[in-house]
VOGU-3710 file (C-alpha; in Angstrom, 3 decimals, decimal comma):
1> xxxxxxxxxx> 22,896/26,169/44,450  26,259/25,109/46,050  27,910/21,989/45,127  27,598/18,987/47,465  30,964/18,364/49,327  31,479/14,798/49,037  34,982/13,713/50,092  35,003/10,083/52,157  36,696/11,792/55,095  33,492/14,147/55,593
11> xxxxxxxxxx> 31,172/11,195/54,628  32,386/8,898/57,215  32,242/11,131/59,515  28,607/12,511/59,024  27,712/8,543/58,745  29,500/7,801/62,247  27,849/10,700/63,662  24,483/9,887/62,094  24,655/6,454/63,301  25,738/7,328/66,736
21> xxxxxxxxxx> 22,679/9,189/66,996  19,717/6,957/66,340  17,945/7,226/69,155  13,944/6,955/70,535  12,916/10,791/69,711  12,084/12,643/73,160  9,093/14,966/71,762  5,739/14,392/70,409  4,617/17,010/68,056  0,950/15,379/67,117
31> xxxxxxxxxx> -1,275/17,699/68,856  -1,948/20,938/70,406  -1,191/19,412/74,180  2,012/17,791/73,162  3,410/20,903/70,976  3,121/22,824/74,153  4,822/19,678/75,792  7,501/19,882/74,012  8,022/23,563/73,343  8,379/24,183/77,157
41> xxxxxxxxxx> 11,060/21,219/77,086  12,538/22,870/74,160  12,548/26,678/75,657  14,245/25,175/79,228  16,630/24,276/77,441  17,553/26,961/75,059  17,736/28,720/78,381  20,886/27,124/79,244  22,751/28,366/77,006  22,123/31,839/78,203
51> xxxxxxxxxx> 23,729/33,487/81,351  22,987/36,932/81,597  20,271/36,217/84,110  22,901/34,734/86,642  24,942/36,783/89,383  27,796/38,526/88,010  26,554/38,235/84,490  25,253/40,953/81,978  21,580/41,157/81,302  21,349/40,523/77,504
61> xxxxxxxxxx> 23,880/39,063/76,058  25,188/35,274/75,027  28,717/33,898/76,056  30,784/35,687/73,293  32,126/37,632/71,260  34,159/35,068/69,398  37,213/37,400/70,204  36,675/37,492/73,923  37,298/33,686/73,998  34,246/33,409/76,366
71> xxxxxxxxxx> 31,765/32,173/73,178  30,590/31,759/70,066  28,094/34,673/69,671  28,005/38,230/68,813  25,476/40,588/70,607  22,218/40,501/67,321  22,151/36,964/68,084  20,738/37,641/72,199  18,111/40,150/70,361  16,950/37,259/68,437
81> xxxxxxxxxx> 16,472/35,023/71,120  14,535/37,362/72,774  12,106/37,778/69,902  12,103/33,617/69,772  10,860/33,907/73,178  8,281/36,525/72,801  6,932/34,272/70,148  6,997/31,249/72,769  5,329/33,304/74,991  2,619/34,112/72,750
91> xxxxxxxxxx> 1,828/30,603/71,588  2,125/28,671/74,461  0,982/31,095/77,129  3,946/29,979/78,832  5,862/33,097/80,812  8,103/31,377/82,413  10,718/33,809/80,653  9,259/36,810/80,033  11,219/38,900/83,067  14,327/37,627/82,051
101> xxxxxxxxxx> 13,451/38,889/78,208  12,174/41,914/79,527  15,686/42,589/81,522  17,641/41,453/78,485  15,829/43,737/76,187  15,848/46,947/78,917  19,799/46,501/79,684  20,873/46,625/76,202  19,015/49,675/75,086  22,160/51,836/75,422
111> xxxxxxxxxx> 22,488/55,885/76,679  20,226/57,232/73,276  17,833/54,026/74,134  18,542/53,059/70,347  20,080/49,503/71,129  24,000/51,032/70,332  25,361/50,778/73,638  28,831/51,373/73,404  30,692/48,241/74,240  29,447/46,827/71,055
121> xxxxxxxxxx> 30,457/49,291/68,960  33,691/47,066/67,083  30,687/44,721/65,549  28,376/47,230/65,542  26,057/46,871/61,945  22,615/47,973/61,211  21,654/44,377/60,864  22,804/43,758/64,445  20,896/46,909/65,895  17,727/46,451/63,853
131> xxxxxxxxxx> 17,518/42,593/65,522  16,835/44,136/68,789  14,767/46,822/66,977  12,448/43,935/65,355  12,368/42,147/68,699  11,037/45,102/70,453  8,243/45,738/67,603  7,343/42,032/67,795  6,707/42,641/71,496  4,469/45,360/70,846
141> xxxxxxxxxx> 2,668/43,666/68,074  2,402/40,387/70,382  0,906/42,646/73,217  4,042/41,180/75,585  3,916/42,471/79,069  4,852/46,301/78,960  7,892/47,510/81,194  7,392/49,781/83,491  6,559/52,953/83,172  9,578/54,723/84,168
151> xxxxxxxxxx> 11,810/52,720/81,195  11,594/52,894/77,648  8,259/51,345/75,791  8,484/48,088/73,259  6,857/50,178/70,496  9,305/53,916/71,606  12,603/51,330/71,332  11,422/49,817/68,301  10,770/54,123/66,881  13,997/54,856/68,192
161> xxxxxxxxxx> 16,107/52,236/65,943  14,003/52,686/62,618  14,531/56,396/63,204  18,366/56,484/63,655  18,555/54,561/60,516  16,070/56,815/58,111  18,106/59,965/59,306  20,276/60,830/56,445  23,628/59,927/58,165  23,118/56,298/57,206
171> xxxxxxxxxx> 22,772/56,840/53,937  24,991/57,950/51,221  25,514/58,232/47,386  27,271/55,201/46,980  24,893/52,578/45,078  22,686/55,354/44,772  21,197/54,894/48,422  20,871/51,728/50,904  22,069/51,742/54,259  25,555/50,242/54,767
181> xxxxxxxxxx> 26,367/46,973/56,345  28,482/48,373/59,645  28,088/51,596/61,152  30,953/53,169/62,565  33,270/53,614/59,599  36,429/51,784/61,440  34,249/48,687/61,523  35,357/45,683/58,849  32,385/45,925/56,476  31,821/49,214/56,539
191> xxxxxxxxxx> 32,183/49,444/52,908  29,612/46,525/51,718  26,204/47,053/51,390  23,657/44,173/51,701  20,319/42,829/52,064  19,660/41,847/55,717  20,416/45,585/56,868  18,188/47,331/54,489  15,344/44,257/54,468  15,602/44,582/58,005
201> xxxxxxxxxx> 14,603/48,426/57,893  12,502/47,681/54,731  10,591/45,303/57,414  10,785/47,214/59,942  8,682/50,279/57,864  6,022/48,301/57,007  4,936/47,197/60,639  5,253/50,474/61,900  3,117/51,708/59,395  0,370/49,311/60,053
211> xxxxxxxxxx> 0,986/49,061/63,644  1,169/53,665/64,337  -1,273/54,229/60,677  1,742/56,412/59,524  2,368/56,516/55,945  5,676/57,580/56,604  6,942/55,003/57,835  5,001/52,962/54,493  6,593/55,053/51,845  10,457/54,824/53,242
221> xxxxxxxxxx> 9,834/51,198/53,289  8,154/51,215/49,570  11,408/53,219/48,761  13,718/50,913/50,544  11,868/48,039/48,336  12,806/49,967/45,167  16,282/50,571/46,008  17,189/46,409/46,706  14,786/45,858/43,488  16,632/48,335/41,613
231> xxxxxxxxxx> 20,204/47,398/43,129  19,230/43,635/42,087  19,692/42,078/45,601  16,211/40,746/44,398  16,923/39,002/41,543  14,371/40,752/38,594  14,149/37,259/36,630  13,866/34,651/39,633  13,128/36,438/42,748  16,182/35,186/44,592
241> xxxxxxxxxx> 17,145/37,449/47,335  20,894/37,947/47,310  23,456/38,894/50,072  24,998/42,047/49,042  27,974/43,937/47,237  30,847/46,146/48,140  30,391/50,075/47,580  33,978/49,609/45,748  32,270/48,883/42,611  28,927/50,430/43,418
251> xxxxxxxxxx> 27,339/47,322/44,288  27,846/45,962/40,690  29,681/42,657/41,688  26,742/41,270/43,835  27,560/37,737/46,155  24,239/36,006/44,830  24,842/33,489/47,984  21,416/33,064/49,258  20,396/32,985/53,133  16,799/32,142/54,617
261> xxxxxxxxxx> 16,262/35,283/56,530  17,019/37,030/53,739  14,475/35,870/52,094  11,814/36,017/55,170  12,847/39,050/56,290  11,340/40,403/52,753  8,750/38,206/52,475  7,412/39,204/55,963  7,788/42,903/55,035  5,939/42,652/51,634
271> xxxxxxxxxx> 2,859/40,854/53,425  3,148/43,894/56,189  2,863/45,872/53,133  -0,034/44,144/51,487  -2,002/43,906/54,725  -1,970/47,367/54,970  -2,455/48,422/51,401  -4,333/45,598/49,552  -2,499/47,031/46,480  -1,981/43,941/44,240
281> xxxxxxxxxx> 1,821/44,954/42,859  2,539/44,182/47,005  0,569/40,840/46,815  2,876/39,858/43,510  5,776/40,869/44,979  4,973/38,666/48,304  3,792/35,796/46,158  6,428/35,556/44,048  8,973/35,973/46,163  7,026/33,534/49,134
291> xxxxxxxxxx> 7,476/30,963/45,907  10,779/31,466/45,264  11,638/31,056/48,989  9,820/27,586/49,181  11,283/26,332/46,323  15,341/26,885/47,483  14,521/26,721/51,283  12,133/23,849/51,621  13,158/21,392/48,804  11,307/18,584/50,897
301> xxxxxxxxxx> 9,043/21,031/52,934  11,482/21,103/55,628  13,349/24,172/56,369  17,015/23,950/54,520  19,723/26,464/55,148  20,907/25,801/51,232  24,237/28,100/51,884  25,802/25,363/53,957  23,486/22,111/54,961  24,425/20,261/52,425
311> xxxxxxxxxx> 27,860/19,580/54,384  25,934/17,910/56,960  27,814/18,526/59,735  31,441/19,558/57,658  31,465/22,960/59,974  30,230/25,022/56,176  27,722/26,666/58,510  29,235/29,329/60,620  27,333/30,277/64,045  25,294/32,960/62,381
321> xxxxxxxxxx> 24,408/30,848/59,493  23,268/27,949/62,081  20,509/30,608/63,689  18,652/31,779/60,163  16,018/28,730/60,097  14,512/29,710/63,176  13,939/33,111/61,611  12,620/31,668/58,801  9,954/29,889/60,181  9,063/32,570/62,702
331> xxxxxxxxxx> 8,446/35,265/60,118  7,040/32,804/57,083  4,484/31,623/60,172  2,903/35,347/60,921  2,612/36,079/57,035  0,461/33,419/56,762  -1,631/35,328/59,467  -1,519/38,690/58,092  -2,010/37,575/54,225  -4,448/34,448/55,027
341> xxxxxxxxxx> -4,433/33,644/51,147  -1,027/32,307/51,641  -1,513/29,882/54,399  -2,221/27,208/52,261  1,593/27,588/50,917  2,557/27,692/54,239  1,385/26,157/56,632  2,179/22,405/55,716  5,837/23,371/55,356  5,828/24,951/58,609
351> xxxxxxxxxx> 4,215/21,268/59,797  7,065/19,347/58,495  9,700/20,968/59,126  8,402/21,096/63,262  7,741/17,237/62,754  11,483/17,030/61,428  13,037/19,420/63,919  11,668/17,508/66,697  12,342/13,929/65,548  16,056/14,736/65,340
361> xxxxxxxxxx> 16,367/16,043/69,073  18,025/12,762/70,127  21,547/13,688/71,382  23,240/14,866/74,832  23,202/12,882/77,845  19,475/14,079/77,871  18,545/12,027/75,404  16,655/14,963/73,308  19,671/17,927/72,660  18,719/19,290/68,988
371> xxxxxxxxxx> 20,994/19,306/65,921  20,497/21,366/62,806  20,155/18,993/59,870  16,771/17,930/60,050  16,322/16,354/56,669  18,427/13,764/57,163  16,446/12,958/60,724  19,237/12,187/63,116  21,000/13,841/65,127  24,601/15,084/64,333
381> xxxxxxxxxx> 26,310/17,222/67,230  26,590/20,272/67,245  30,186/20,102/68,144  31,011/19,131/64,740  30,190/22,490/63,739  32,116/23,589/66,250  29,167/25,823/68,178  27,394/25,280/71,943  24,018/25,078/70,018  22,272/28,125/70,680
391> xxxxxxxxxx> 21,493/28,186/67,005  20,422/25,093/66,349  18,345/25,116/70,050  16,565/28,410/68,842  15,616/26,958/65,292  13,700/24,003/66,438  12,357/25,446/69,349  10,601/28,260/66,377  9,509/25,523/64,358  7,506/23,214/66,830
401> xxxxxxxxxx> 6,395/26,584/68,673  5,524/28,108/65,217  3,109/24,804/64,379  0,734/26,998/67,002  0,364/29,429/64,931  -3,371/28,906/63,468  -4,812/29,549/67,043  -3,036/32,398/68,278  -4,761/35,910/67,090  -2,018/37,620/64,355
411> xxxxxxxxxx> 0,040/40,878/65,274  -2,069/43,613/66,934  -1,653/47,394/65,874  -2,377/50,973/67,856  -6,252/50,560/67,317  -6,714/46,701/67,718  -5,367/46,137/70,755  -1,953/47,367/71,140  -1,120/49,085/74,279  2,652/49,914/73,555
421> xxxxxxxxxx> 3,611/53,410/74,444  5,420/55,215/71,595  7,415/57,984/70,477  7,729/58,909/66,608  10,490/61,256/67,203  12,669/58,740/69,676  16,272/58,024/68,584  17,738/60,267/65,575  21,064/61,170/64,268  22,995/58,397/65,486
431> xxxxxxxxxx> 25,658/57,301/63,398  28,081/55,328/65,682  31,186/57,727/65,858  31,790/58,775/69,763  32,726/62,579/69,897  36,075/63,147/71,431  36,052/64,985/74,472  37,975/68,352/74,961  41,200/67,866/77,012  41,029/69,639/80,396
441> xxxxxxxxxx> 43,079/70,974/82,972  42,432/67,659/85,394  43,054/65,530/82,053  46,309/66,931/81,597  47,266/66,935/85,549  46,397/63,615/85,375  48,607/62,502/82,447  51,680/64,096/84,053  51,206/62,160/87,105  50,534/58,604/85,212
451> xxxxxxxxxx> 53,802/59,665/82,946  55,881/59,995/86,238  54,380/56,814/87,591  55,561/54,985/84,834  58,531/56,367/84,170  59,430/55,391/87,780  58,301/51,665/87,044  60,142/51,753/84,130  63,508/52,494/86,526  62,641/50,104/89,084
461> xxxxxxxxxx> 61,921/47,065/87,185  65,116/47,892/85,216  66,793/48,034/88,900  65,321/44,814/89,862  66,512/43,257/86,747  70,062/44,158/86,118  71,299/44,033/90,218  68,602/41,745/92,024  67,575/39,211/89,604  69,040/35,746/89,984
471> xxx> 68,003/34,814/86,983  69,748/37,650/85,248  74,185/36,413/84,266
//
């Protein structure tokens, strides 16, 4: 566990923002009636923060990336909120939102329908592809409303992204296996290896196998599973799930910093994997590491991002980081649907930390804009992190929408329900590197003419500048 910061200057000024914020809490979370109250509240306004549904604006994606200077957030992040609202949907019946998810989740598909589309392609990783691949599985599994039929299917996008990551050009030698962090080899990252990537595809396996009944899909996910076990992102001793390493040293000098959705996102696929199989080396593998995960993440049964919360406000949690307890609760939530004997783990954590997420929604000149720190229950801005709040909106919008769970019927498959059109051999060899095209005739015609173009600008503005300038002695 990291070491508390403690310096005065941070101190007083989580204490001044702490203070600042006590405030009458805006949502009642104490039954059925007023969860639905307030998740509808909570999903407006999560909505704000989004544009792509507005003229002029592209379907899909959150003001960002950092680089552009436009915002905070990097394309996964949009995939995840759509899943967060499939989930809202679900619970609350509420579908307020679903055509603007549904033209999010359509636009971004890109030309192979894999979710690359090309203008992403400098932050490009697997773990940023396979968000909007879990997003369009949890649509099929949720039964959300199918596009139409002329445009790709929830469960044929979800297919397509698994697929281009099994296909051997993902995978290499180095570590012996595992899927790399980036995936065009000019990305930074491109030579680290790490959990959330292959957890996500681990994940990923095990509800297409129970959702399609093909043990394909199980056995590259029990293999996937062997490879982080083997690899020691899961610790062997503890069960701490780990970050990742660099292939530099053959993933030998592991960053044991620990994440939430880490965690879930291999909790989640273990109980996929025990649902399906009933084999009792997958229940000790989800109960073990479901223990370990409420023992560092919930240290008072409220949802704790340990890698940075204990700054309280100190900016320690990056935008990313600020978005992981939503997941967390989302995915801990269904597992205690699709392995019932772990409800009772569960579900009173998943209770607490909604009652805590709500009581801290205090700020704004609403009167009830959410913060992250929950334990503490009081609102600290999330401008002192420096972030809009999309993170911190989508976390406790999870966790009082998640406290629905018990009466909501769990993930459906092919023969229980699911209508989702698929297509086992969508996507494929996709491994991020655009082909150059062969120079033509009408290329090279039309790189003389721009040559002569410029080299006539060049000659004028260096007229202009030495005989008509003013400014020029």
């Amino acid at each position: 566990m990291v070491a508390p910061i403690s310096s005065p200057a941070l101190v007083a000024m989580a204490s001044s923002v702490f203070f600042a914020g006590i405030a009458k809490a805006q949502y009642n979370v104490d039954t059925r009636d007023n969860i639905i109250a307030s998740s509808k509240s909570l999903a407006f306004d999560l909505m704000k923060f989004y544009r792509g549904n507005q003229s002029g604006q592209i379907p899909g994606l959150l003001p960002g990336p950092p680089a552009s200077g436009t915002g905070d957030y990097y394309w996964w992040e949009a995939g995840a909120m759509m899943g967060t609202y499939m989930d809202y949907w679900k619970l609350t019946g509420d579908a307020t939102y679903n055509d603007v998810v549904t033209q999010g989740m359509l636009f971004q598909v890109g030309p192979q329908e894999d979710y690359m589309p090309p203008n992403q392609t400098l932050s490009l990783g697997n773990d940023d592809q396979g968000f909007w691949g879990l997003s369009a599985l949890l649509a099929a599994e949720n039964k959300f409303p199918d596009p139409p039929a002329d445009q790709p299917q929830w469960l044929e996008l979800a297919q397509a992204v698994w697929n281009t990551q099994a296909d051997p050009s993902r995978h290499d030698e180095t570590c012996n296996s595992g899927l790399r962090w980036q995936i065009p080899r000019t990305n930074a990252g491109y030579d680290y290896k790490n959990t959330i990537a292959n957890g996500i595809f681990f994940n990923m396996g095990a509800r297409l196998a129970r959702y399609t009944g093909n043990n394909t899909y199980a056995d590259r996910a029990s293999a996937t599973w062997d490879w982080l076990w083997n690899v020691r992102f899961i610790d062997n001793d503890n069960w701490a799930v780990y970050d990742g390493a660099s292939v530099n040293e053959n993933c030998t000098k592991i960053q044991k910093i620990q994440y939430s959705y880490n965690a879930a996102v291999m909790i989640q696929g273990a109980a996929f994997m025990y649902n399906r199989t009933s084999d009792d080396k997958w229940k000790t593998r989800l109960d073990s590491l479901l223990d370990a995960c409420l023992k560092t993440f919930f240290p008072k049964q409220i949802a704790y991002e340990v890698s940075c919360e204990f700054a309280l406000g100190g900016s320690v949690c990056k935008t990313d980081m600020l978005s992981y307890k939503g997941y967390l609760l989302r995915w801990l939530a269904v597992v205690a649907q699709i392995a019932p004997h772990t409800a009772s783990k569960i579900l009173e954590p998943l209770r607490k930390s909604g009652q805590a997420a709500a009581a801290q929604c205090t700020g704004g000149s609403s009167g009830r804009q959410c913060g992250f720190y929950w334990s503490e229950g009081k609102f600290i801005d999330p401008s002192v992190d420096k972030t809009t709040g999309v993170g911190e909106a989508m976390d406790v919008l999870a966790a009082v929408s998640s406290m629905l769970m018990e009466d909501v019927a769990p993930p459906v498959t092919h023969d229980s329900g699911g209508t989702s059109r698929g297509n086992p051999n969508a996507g494929g060899k996709d491994n991020g590197e655009r082909a150059v095209q062969p120079v033509t005739a009408g290329d090279r015609a039309g790189a003389a003419i721009l040559t002569v173009l410029l080299l006539g600008g060049a000659v004028s503005l260096f007229v202009w500048m030495n005989f008509f300038d003013p400014k020029v002695a």
